[in-house]
C-alpha positions as CSV (number, residue, x, y, z in Angstrom):
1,X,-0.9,16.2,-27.0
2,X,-3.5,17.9,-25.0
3,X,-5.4,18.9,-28.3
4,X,-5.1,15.7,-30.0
5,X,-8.3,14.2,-29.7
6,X,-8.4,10.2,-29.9
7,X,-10.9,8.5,-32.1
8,X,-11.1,4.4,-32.2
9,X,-11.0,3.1,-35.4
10,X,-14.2,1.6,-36.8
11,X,-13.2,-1.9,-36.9
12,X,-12.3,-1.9,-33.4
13,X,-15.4,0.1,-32.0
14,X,-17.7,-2.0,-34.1
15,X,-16.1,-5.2,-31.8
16,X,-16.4,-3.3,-28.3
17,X,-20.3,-2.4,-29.6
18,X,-21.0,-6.1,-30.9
19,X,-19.8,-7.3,-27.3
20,X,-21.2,-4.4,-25.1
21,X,-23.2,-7.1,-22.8
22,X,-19.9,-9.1,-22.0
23,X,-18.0,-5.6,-21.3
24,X,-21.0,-4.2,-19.0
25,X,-20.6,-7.9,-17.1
26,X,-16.7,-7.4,-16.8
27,X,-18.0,-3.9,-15.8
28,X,-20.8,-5.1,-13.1
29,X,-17.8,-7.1,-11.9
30,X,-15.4,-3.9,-11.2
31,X,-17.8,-1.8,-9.6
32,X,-19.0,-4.4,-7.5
33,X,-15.2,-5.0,-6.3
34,X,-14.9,-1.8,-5.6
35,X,-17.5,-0.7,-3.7
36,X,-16.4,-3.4,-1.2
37,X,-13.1,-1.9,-1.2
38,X,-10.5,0.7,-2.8
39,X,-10.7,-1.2,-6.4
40,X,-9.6,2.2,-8.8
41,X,-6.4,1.2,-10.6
42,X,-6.4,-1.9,-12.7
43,X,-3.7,-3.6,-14.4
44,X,-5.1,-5.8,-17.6
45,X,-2.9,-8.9,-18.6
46,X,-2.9,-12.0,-20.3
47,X,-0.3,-15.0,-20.1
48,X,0.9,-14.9,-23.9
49,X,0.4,-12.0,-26.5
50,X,-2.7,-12.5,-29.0
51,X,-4.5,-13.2,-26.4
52,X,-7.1,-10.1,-26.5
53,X,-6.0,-8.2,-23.3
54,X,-5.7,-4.9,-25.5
55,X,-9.4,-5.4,-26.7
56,X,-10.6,-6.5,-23.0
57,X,-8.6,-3.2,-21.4
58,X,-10.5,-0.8,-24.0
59,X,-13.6,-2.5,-23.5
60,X,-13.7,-2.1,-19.8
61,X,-12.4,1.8,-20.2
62,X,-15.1,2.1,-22.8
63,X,-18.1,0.6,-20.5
64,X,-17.0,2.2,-17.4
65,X,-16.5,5.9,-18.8
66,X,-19.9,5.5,-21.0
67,X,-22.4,3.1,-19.6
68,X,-21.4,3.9,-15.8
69,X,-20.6,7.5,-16.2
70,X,-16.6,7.4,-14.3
71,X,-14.1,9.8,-15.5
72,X,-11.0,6.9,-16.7
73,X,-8.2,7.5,-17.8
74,X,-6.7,4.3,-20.1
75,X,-3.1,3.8,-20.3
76,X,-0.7,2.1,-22.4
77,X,2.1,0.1,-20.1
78,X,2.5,-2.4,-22.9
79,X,6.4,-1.0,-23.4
80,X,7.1,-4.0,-25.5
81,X,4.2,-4.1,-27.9
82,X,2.3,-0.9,-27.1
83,X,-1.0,-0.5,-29.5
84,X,-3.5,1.8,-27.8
85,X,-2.1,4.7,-30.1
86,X,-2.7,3.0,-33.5
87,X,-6.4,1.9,-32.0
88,X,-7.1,5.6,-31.1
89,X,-4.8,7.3,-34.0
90,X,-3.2,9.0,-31.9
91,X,1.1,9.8,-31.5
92,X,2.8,7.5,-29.3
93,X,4.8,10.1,-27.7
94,X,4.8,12.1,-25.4
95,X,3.0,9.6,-22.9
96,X,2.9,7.2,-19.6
97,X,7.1,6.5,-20.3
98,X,7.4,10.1,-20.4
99,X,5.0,11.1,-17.7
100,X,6.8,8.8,-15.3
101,X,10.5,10.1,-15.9
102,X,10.5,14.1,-16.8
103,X,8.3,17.1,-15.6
104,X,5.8,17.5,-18.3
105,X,2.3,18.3,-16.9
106,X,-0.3,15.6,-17.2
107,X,-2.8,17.2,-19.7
108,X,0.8,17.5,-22.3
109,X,0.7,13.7,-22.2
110,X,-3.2,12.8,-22.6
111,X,-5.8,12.9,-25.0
112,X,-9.3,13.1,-24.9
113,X,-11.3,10.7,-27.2
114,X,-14.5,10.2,-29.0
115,X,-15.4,8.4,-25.5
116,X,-17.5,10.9,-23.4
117,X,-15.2,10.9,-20.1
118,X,-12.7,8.6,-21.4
119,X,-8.7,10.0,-21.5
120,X,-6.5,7.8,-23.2
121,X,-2.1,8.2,-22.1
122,X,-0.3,6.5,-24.7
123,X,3.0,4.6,-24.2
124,X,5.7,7.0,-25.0
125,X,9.2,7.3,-25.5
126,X,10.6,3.5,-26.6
127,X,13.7,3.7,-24.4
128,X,12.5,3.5,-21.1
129,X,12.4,0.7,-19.2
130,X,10.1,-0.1,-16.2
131,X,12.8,-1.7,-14.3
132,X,14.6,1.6,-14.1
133,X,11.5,3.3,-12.7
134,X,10.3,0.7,-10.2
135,X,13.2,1.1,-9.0
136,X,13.4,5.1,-8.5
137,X,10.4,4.5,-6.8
138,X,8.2,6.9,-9.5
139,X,5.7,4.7,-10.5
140,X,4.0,4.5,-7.2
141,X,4.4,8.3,-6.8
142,X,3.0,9.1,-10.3
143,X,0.0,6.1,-10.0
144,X,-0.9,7.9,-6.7
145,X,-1.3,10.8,-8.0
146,X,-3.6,9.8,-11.3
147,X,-5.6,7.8,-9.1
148,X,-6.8,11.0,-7.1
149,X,-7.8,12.6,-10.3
150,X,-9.7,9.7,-12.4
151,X,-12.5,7.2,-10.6
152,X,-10.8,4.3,-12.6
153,X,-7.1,4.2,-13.7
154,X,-7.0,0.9,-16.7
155,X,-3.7,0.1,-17.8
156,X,-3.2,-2.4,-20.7
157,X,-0.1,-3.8,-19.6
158,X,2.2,-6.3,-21.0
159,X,1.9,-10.3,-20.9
160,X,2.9,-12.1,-17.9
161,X,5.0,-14.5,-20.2
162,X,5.8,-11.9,-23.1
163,X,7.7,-9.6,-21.0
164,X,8.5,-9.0,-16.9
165,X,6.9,-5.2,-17.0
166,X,3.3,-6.9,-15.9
167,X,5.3,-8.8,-12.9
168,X,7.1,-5.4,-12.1
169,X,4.4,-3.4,-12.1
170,X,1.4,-5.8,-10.6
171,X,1.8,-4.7,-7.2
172,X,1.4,-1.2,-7.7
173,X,-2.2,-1.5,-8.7
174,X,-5.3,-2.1,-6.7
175,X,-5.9,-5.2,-8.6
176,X,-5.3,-7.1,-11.9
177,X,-7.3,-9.0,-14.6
178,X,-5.7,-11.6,-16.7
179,X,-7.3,-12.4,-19.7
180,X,-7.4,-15.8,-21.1
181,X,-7.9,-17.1,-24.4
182,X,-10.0,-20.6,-23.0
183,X,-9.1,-22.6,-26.2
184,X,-5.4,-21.8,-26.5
185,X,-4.1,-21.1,-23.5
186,X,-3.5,-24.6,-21.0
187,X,-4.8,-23.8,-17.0
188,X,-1.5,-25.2,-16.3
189,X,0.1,-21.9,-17.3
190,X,-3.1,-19.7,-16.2
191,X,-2.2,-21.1,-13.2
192,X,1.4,-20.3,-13.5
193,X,1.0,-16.9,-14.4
194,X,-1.5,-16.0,-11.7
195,X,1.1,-17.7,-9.1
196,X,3.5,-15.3,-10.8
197,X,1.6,-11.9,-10.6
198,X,0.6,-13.0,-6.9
199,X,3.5,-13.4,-6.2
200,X,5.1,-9.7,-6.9
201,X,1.9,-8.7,-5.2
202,X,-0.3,-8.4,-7.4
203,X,-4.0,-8.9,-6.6
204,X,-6.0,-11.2,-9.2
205,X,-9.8,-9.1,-9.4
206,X,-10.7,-12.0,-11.8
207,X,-10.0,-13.6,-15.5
208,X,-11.6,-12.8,-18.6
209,X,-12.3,-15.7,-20.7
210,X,-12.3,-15.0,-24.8
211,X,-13.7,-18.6,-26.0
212,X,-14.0,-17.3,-29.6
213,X,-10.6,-16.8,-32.0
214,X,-11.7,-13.0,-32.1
215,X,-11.1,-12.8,-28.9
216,X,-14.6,-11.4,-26.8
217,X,-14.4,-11.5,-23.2
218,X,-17.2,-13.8,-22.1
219,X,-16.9,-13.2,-18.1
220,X,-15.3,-12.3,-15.6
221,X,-15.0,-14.5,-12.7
222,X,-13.6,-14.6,-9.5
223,X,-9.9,-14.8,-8.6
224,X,-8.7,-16.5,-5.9
């Protein structure tokens, strides 16, 4: 896959481009967490699906590798509903599923883009199941060892409600952003998924709101 370069369809660069101001917020945001300490891998998350978590994980992969110059990798953990391929037209496979459970090399399972310093690793094989490899312990191993090669890992994982990979995985990252669509989504289940992620360990960075039905990030703010 190595020599399958990633471009983002027009439609959906055109949205990261009209909304560059609220990414390079959500971006001021990141860097300031992690300059006050280790803040490289991220997990991006909503409560439902449709809730713009895809968009808001590109964006901030977007902003950080070509407004603040960081080499990133973006992945695709969204086994369920996995998209990043189709945005980038790119082949699903080989990718992160595959990365985590055979031998093949890193650059055979990423692609560069039409994003100066941006790698994209899409989902891979449909069988696997993040259970299985929490369990074997490989997903920490193989996360360690992307995070010493990229200044920011973003993974676009799946929702906290739509599937139990994001509550699996939370704790392996340095910190997770759940996006929230504000007009939809009810603070009593905000609330319930945060309690849920914190409580597999996963540490909440902050919560992008998307007030609008197409679903632009309009801040990121503090998690508690």
């Amino acid at each position: 896959m190595g020599g399958t370069k990633g471009v983002l369809n027009e439609a959906h660069s055109r949205l990261l481009m009209q909304n560059l101001g609220a990414f390079a917020g959500i971006q001021g945001g990141l860097l300031s967490a992690s300059e006050n300490r280790e803040v490289r891998s991220i997990l991006v998350t909503s409560c439902n699906r449709g809730e713009g978590k895809t968009v808001a994980a590109s964006g901030m992969a977007f902003t950080l590798a070509g407004h603040a110059n960081a080499d990133v990798l973006l992945m695709d953990g969204n086994f369920a509903a996995p998209a990043l391929h189709d945005l980038f037209g790119v082949p699903r496979e080989p990718g992160l599923s595959d990365f985590l459970t055979t031998d093949i090399a890193l650059e055979d399972v990423v692609c560069p883009t039409n994003v100066p310093r941006l790698l994209l690793m899409p989902c891979g094989r449909a069988a696997t199941t993040l259970f299985d490899i929490t369990r074997s312990d490989a997903f920490k191993k193989q996360l360690a060892s992307l995070r010493s090669k990229f200044d920011f890992l973003i993974c676009d994982g799946s929702s906290v409600f739509g599937s139990s990979d994001a509550s699996l995985i939370a704790g392996f990252f340095d910190g997770v952003v759940l996006v929230v669509e504000c007009e939809r989504t009810r603070w009593e289940v905000v609330r319930d998924a945060k309690e849920r992620l914190t409580k597999a360990g996963g540490k909440i960075l902050g919560v992008a709101l998307n007030k609008r039905r197409y679903y632009i990030p309009k801040a990121l703010y503090a998690g508690g």
